[in-house]
C-alpha positions as CSV (number, residue, x, y, z in Angstrom):
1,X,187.8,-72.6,-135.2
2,X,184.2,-71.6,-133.7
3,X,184.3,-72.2,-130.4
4,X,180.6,-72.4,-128.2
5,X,180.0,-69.6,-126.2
6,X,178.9,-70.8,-123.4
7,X,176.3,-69.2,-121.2
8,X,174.8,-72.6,-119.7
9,X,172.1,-73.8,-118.0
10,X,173.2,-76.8,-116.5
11,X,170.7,-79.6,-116.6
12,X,170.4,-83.7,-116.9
13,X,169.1,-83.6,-120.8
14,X,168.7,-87.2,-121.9
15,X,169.3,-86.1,-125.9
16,X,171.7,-84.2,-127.3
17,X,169.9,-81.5,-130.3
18,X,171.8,-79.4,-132.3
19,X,169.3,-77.3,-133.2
20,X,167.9,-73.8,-132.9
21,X,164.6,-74.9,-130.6
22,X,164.1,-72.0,-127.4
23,X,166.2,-74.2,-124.8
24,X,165.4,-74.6,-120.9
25,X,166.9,-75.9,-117.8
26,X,164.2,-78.7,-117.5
27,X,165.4,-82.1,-118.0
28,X,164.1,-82.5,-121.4
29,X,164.9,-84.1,-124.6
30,X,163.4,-81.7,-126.8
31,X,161.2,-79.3,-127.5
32,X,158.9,-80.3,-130.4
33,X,156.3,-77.4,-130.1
34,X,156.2,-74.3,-129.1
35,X,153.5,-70.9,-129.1
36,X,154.0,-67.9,-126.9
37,X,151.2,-66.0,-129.2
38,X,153.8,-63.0,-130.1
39,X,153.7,-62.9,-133.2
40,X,150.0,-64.0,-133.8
41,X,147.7,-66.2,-132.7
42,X,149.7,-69.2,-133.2
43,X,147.3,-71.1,-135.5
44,X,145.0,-71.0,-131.9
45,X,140.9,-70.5,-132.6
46,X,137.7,-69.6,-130.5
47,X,134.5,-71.8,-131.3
48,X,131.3,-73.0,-129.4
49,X,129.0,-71.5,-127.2
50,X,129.2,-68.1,-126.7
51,X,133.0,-67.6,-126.7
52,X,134.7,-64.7,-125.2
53,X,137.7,-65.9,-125.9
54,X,140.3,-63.0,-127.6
55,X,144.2,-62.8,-128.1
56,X,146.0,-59.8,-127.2
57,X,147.4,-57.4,-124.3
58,X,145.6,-58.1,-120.8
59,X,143.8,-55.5,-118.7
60,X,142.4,-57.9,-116.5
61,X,143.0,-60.9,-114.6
62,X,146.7,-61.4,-114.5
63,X,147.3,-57.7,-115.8
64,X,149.6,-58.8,-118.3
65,X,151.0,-62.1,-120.4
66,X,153.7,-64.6,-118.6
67,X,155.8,-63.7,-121.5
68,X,156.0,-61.0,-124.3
69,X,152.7,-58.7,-124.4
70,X,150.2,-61.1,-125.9
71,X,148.1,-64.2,-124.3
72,X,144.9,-65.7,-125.0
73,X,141.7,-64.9,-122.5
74,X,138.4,-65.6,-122.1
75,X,137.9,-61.5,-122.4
76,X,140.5,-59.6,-122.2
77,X,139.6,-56.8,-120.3
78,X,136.7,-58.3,-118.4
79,X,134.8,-61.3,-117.4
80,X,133.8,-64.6,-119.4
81,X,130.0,-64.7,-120.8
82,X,126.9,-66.3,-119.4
83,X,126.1,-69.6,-120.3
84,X,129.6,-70.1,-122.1
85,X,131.0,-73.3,-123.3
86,X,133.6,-72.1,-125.8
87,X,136.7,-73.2,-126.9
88,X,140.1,-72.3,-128.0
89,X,141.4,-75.3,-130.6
90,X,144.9,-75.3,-132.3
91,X,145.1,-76.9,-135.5
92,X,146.7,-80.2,-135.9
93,X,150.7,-81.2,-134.6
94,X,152.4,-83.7,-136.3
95,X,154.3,-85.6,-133.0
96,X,154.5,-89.2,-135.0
97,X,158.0,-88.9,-135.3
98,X,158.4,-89.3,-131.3
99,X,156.5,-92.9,-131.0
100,X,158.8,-94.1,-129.0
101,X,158.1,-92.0,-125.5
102,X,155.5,-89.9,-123.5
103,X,155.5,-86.2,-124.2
104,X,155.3,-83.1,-121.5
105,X,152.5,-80.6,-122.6
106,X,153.6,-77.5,-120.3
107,X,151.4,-74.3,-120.7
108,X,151.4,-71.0,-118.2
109,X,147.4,-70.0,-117.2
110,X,145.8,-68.0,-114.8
111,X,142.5,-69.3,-113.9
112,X,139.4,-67.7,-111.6
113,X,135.7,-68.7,-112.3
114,X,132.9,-68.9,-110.0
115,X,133.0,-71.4,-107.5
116,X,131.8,-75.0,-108.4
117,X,129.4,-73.6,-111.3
118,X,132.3,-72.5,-113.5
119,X,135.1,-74.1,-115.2
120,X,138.1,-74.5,-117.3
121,X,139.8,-77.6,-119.0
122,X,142.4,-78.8,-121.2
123,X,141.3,-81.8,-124.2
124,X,143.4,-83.4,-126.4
125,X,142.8,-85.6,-129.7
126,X,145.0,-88.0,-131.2
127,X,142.4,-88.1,-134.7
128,X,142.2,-84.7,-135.4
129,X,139.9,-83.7,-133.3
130,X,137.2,-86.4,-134.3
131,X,137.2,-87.5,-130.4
132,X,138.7,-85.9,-127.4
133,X,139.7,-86.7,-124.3
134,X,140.1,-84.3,-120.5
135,X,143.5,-84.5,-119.5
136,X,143.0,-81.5,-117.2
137,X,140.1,-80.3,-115.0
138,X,137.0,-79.1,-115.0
139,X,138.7,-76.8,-112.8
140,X,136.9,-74.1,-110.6
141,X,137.0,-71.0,-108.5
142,X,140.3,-69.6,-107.3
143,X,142.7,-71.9,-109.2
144,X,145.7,-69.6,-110.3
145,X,145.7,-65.9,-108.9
146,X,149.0,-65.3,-110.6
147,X,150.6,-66.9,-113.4
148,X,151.5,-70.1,-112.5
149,X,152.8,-73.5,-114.9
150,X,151.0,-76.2,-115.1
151,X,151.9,-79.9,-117.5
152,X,150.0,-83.1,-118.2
153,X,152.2,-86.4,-119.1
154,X,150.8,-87.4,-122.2
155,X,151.2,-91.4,-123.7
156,X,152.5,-92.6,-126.9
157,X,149.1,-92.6,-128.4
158,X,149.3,-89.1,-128.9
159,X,152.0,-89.8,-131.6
160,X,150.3,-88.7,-134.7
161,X,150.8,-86.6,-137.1
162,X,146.9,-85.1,-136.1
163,X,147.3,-84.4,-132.7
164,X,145.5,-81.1,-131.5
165,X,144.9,-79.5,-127.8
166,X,141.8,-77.1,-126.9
167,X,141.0,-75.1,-123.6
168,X,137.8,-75.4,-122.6
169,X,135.4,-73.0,-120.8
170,X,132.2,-73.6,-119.1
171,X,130.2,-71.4,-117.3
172,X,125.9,-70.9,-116.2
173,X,123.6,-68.6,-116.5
174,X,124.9,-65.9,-113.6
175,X,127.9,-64.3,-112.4
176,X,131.5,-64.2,-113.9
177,X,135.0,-63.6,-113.0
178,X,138.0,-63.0,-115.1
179,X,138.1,-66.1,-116.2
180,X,140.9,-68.5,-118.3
181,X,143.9,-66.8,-119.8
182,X,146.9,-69.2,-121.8
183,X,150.5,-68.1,-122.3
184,X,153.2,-69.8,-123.3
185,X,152.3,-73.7,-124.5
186,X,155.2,-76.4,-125.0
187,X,155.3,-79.8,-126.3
188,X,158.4,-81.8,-125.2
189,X,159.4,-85.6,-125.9
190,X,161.2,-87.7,-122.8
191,X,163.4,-90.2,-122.3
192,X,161.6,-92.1,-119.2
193,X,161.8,-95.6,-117.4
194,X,159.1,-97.0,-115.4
195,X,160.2,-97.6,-111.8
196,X,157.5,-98.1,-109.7
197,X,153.7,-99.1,-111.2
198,X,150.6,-100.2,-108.8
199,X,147.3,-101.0,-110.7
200,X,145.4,-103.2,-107.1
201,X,144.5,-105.8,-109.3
202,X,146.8,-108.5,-107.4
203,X,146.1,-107.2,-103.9
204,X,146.2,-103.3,-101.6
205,X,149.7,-102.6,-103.0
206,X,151.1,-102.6,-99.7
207,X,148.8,-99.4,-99.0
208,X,147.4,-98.8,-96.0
209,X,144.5,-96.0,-94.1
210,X,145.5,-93.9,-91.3
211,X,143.9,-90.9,-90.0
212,X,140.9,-89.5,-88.3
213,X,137.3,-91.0,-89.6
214,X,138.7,-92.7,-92.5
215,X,136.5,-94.5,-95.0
216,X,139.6,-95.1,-97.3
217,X,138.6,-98.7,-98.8
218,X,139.9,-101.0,-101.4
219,X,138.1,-103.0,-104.1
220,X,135.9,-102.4,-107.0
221,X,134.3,-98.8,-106.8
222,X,130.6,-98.6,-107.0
223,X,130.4,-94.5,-106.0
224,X,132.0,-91.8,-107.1
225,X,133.7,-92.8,-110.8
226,X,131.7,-96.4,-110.8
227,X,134.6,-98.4,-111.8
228,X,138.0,-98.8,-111.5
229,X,140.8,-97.0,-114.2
230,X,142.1,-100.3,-115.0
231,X,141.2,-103.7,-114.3
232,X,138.5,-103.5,-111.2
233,X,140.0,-102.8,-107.9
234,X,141.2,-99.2,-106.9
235,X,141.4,-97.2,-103.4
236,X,138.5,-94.6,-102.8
237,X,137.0,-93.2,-99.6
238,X,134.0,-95.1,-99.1
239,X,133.7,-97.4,-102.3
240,X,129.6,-97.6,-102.5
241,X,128.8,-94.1,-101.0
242,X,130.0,-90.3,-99.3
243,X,133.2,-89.9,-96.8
244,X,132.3,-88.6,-93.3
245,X,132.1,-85.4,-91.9
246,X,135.0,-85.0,-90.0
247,X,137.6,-86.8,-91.7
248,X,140.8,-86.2,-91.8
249,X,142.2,-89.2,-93.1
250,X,145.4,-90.2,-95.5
251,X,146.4,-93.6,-97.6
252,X,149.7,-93.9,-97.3
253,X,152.0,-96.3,-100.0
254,X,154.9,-98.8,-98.5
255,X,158.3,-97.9,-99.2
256,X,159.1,-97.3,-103.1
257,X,163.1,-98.1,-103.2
258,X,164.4,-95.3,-105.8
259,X,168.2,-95.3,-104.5
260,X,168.9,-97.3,-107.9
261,X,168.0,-93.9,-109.8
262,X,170.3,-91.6,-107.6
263,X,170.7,-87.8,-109.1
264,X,168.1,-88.6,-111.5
265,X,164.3,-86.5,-111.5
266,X,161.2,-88.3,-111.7
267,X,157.6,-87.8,-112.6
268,X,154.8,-89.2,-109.8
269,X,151.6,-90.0,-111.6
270,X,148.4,-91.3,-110.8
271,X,144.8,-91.6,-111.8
272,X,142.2,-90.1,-109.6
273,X,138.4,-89.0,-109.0
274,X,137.9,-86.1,-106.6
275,X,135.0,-84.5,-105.7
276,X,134.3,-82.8,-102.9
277,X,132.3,-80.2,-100.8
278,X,133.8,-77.3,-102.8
279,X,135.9,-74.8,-100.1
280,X,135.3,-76.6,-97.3
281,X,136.1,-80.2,-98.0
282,X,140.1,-80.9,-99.0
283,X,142.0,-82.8,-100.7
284,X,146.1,-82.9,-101.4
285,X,149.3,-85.6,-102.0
286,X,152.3,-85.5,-100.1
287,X,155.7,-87.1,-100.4
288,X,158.4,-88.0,-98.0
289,X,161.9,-90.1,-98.5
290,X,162.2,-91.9,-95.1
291,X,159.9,-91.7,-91.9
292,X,162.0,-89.8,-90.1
293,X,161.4,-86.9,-92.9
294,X,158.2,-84.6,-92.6
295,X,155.4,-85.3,-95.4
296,X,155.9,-82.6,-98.1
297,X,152.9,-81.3,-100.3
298,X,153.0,-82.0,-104.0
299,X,149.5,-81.5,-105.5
300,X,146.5,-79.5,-104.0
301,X,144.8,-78.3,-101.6
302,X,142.3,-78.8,-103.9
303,X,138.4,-79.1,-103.6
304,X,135.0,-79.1,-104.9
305,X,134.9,-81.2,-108.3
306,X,138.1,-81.2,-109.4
307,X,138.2,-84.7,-111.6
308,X,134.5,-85.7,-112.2
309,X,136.1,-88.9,-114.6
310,X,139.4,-90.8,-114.4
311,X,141.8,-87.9,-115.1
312,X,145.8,-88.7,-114.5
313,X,147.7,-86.1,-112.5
314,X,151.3,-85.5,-113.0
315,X,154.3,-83.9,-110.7
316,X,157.9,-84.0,-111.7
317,X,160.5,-84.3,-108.5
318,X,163.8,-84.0,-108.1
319,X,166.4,-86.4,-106.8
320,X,166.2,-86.1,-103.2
321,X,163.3,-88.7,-103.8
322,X,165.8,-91.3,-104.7
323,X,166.2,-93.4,-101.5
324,X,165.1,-97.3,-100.1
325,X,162.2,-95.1,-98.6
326,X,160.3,-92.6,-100.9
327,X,156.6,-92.7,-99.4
328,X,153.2,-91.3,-101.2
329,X,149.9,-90.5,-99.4
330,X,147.0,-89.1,-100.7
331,X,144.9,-87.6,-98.2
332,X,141.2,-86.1,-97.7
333,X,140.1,-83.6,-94.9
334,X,136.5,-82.9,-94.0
335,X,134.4,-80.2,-92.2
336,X,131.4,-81.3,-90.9
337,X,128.8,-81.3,-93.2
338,X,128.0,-82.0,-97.0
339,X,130.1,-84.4,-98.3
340,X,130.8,-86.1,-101.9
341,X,132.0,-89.0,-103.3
342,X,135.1,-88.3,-102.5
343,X,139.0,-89.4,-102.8
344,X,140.0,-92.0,-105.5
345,X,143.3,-93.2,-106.6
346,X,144.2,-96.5,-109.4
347,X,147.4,-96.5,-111.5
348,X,150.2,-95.3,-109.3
349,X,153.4,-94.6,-111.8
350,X,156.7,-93.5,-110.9
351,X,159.2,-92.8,-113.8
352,X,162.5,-91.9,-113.9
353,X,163.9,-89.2,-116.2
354,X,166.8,-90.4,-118.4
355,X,167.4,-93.1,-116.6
356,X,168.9,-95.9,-118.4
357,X,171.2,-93.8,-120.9
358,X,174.2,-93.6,-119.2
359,X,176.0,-91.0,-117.4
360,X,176.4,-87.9,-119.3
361,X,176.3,-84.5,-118.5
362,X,175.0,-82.0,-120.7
363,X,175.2,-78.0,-121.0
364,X,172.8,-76.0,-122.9
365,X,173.8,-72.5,-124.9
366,X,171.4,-69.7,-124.9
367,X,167.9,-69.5,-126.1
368,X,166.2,-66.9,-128.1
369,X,164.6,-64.4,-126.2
370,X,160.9,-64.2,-125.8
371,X,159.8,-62.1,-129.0
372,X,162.2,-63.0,-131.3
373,X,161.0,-62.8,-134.6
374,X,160.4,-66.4,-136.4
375,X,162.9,-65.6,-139.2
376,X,165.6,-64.9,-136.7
377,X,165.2,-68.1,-135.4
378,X,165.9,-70.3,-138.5
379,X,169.1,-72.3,-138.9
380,X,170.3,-70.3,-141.8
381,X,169.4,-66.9,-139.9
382,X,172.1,-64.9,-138.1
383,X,170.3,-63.7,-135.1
384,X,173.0,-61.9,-133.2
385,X,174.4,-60.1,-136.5
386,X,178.1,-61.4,-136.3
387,X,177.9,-62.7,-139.4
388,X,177.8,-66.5,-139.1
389,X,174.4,-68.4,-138.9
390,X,172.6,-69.5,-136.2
391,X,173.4,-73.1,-137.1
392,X,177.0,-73.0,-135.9
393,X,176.1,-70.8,-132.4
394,X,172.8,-72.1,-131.0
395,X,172.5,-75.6,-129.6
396,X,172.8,-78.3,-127.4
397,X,176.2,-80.2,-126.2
398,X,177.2,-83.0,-124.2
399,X,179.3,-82.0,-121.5
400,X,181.3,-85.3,-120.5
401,X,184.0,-83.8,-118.3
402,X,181.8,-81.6,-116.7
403,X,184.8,-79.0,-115.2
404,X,187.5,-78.3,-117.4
405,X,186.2,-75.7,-119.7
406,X,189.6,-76.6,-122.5
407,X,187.9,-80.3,-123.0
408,X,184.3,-78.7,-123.2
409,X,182.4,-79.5,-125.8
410,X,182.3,-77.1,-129.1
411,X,181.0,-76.1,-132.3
412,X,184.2,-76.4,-134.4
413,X,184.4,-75.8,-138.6
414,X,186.6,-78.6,-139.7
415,X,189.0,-78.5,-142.8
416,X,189.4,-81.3,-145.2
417,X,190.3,-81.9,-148.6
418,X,190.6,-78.3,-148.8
419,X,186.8,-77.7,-147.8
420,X,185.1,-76.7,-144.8
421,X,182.5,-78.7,-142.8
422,X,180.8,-78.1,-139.8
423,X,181.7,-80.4,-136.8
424,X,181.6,-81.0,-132.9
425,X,184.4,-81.5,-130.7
426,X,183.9,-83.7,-127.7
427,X,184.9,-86.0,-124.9
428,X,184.5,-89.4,-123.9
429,X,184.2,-91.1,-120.3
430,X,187.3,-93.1,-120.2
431,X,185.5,-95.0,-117.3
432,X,182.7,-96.0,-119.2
433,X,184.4,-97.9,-122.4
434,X,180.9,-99.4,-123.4
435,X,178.4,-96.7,-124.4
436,X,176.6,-96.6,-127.8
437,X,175.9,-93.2,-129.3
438,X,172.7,-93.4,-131.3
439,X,172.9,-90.2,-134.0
440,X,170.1,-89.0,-135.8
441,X,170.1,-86.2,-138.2
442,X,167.5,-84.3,-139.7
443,X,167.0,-81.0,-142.1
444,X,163.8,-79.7,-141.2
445,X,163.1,-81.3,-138.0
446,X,160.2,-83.1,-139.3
447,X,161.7,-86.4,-140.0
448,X,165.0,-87.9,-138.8
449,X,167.7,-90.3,-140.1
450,X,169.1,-92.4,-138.0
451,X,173.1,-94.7,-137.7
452,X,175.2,-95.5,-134.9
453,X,178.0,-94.8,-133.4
454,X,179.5,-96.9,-131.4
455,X,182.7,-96.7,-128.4
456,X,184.3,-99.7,-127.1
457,X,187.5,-99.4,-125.0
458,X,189.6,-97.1,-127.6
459,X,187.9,-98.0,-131.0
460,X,184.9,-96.8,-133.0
461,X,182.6,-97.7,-135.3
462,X,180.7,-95.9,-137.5
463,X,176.7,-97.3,-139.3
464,X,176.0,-96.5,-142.9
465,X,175.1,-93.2,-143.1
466,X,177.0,-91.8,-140.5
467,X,179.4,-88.4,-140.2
468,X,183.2,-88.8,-140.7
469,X,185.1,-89.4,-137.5
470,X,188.5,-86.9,-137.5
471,X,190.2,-89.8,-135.0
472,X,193.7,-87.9,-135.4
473,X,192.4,-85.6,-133.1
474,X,192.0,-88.2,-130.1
475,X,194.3,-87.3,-127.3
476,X,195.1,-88.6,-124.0
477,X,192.1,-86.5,-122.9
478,X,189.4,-88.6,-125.2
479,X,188.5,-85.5,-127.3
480,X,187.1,-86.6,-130.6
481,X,185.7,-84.7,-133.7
482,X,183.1,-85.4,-135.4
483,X,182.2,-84.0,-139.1
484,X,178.1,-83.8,-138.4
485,X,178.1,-83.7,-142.4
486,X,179.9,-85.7,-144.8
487,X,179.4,-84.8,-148.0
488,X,177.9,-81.3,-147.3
489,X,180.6,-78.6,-147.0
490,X,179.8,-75.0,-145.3
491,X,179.6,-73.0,-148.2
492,X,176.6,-75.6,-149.9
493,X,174.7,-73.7,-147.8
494,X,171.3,-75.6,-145.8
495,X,170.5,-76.6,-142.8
496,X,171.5,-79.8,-140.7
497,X,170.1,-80.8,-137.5
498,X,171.7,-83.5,-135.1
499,X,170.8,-85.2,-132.2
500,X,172.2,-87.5,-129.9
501,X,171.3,-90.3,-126.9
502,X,173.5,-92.2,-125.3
503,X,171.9,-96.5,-125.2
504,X,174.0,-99.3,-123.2
């Protein structure tokens, strides 16, 4: 029997893929893209405008990639180009498979252009790149000294089998910096439930303006973005002109009760304009759980024109948000002189991540490190040399029992009929007699089959379609076996992928 090794990461995954994706510790269903520009340029080109962009070892900027040797830069070894608007466009993703959720598009980037006059920006396009639309920036000046991660929460309209990203950059006529440098760019489908939403259309929201000087207003904006994100009220400071000098101001939600959602993470979203006097003029967004807890900063400080349109903002949370009194404010702070349009906020989301899919644990295995070739990494590939392929060593588990590592979960081989087949070995919740398993299986990742599976009390049952349940080897314990592949023994040779979620 092939036990998994286990050298986990312990996280709250709401899917279950046996697969040979690079894994992480984030709370994530799956990884459905992924380029960290080591082996080339990862289908990535430069167009438009003077481009400086290049792909290779960094002398500049960061003075090196966030992973491997290689990144993409707006010059390498020195500053950006005068009057650049350039960008770096990857060619198209097929996500249509995934219709059924948001996605996470993560990416690592060090960013410094010249205050207010220069810029970066990530697009995306759900037609191929007929149209596109700003999901992050224009960003400017200092933004990220060091490497730092950034992600956008993307909708299910980006389900296509053309979707495509580019990075923008924009500069004038005079003086450079080191400019806009990309490493390491994910795409990863969610499992999320809506929990708290606030469009204004029906009344404030239950927000309310505190501070020094504030202008904070509510109704239909004629300043700044001109209109509302949805409907036609929002919150801005000063709806038909500038904030003051001086303010120091904050809008702060009611209470948001999360305690349902307990040990789950969440994402905060919300669609904003900001523009401000760049350096001098502030703004940020702060969190707290009750009003006896300090405000804790979750996004900025950020000035100068930092979302010229409607752009949604993003921020994943852990779950010490999830009490009766999880609070939000946005909040503006002025100098006293030259101000802008301003602070405004519409569409105020808060999901929760996996909620809604019952209680099981789950434990990753180890991921391929950075650099590993793209034939080591294929399910028939034997990375580690020990003669057995990669499709029986690398994946993703459920966990149910969560502490005893004899009832943990395992790649097994299963004999029968005097053939091997590949399996899992697993637990069940004996608390929770009611779960549905939804399997899906798939061979090249680019389309899935689905059946069910489903647990009630002792008994289960199995769709059309679905893998061979080795019920003699239920014990006391609730440990099952599963052949992942009915009709396919080991030696047939292929590849299978499985993954699982767990529905009420």
């Amino acid at each position: 029997m092939l036990s998994f090794t286990k050298r986990s990461l312990t996280c709250s995954f709401a899917a279950c893929l046996l697969a040979i994706l690079p894994v992480s510790s984030d709370p994530l269903v799956a990884e459905l893209y992924g380029q960290d520009f080591e082996i080339d340029g990862g289908g990535l080109f430069a167009s438009g405008a003077s481009s400086s962009w290049q792909l290779g070892v960094p002398t500049n900027g960061p003075l090196g990639a966030q992973s491997g040797s290689q990144c993409w830069a707006t010059s390498l070894a020195g500053g950006y180009s005068d009057n650049e608007d350039s960008y770096l466009t990857s060619a198209s993703i097929d996500l249509s498979a995934h219709s059924g959720g948001p996605f996470i598009f993560s990416w690592w980037q060090y960013l410094e252009t010249e205050v207010q006059y220069d810029a970066g920006s990530l697009e995306v396009s759900n037609d191929g790149g007929v149209s596109w639309q700003r999901v992050y920036g224009e960003a400017s000046g200092p933004e990220a000294l060091t490497w730092k991660q950034e992600f956008v929460l993307l909708d299910e309209s980006m389900a296509v089998s053309s979707f495509r990203y580019r990075f923008r950059m924009r500069s004038d006529l005079s003086e450079s910096a080191p400019g806009y440098y990309i490493d390491s760019i994910r795409i990863f489908a969610l499992e999320l439930q809506q929990v708290y939403f606030e469009d204004f259309e029906t009344d404030e929201g239950g927000y309310v303006d505190e501070g020094t000087l504030s202008t904070w207003e509510y109704g239909p904006p004629v300043a700044g973005p001109g209109a509302a994100w949805s409907g036609q009220n929002a919150w801005g400071t000063n709806l038909d002109a500038f904030y003051v000098p001086n303010e120091d101001s904050g809008l702060v939600s009611s209470e948001i009760d999360l305690s349902a959602h307990d040990g789950k993470e969440f994402i905060v979203s919300w669609r904003q304009h900001l523009k401000t006097e760049s350096i001098a003029d502030v703004a940020m967004v702060e969190v707290r759980a009750s009003s006896a807890s300090p405000w804790v900063k979750i996004y900025g400080e950020v000035s100068g024109v930092v979302s010229e349109d409607w752009t949604r903002k993003s921020v994943m949370l852990g779950p010490e948000i999830a009490t009766e009194t999880f609070q939000i404010r946005f909040a503006l702070q002025a100098d006293g002189s030259f101000e802008n349009t301003g602070f405004y906020i519409d569409d105020v989301e808060v999901h929760a991540i996996g909620d809604g899919i019952g209680s099981i644990s789950y434990e990753t295995s180890m991921s391929f490190p950075s650099g590993t070739a793209a034939a080591d990494r294929l399910p028939e590939a034997d990375y580690d040399r020990d003669g057995r392929s990669n499709f029986l060593e690398y994946g993703f588990l459920t966990d149910a029992t969560g502490s005893n590592d004899d009832l943990a979960p395992k790649i097994v081989v299963i004999e029968a009929g005097g053939k091997s087949y590949a399996g899992i070995e697993f637990s069940v919740r004996s608390n929770d007699p009611a779960l549905v398993y939804a399997f899906e299986t798939s061979e090249k990742l680019s389309s899935w089959s689905s059946f069910a599976l489903n647990f009630t009390d002792s008994a289960w049952t199995v769709g059309a379609g679905g893998p061979v349940l080795h019920s003699n080897m239920e014990s006391a314990s609730g440990i099952w076996r599963i052949q992942v592949r009915a009709d396919t023994p080991l030696d047939a040779g292929g590849s299978l992928f499985m993954r699982v979620s767990v529905v009420r």
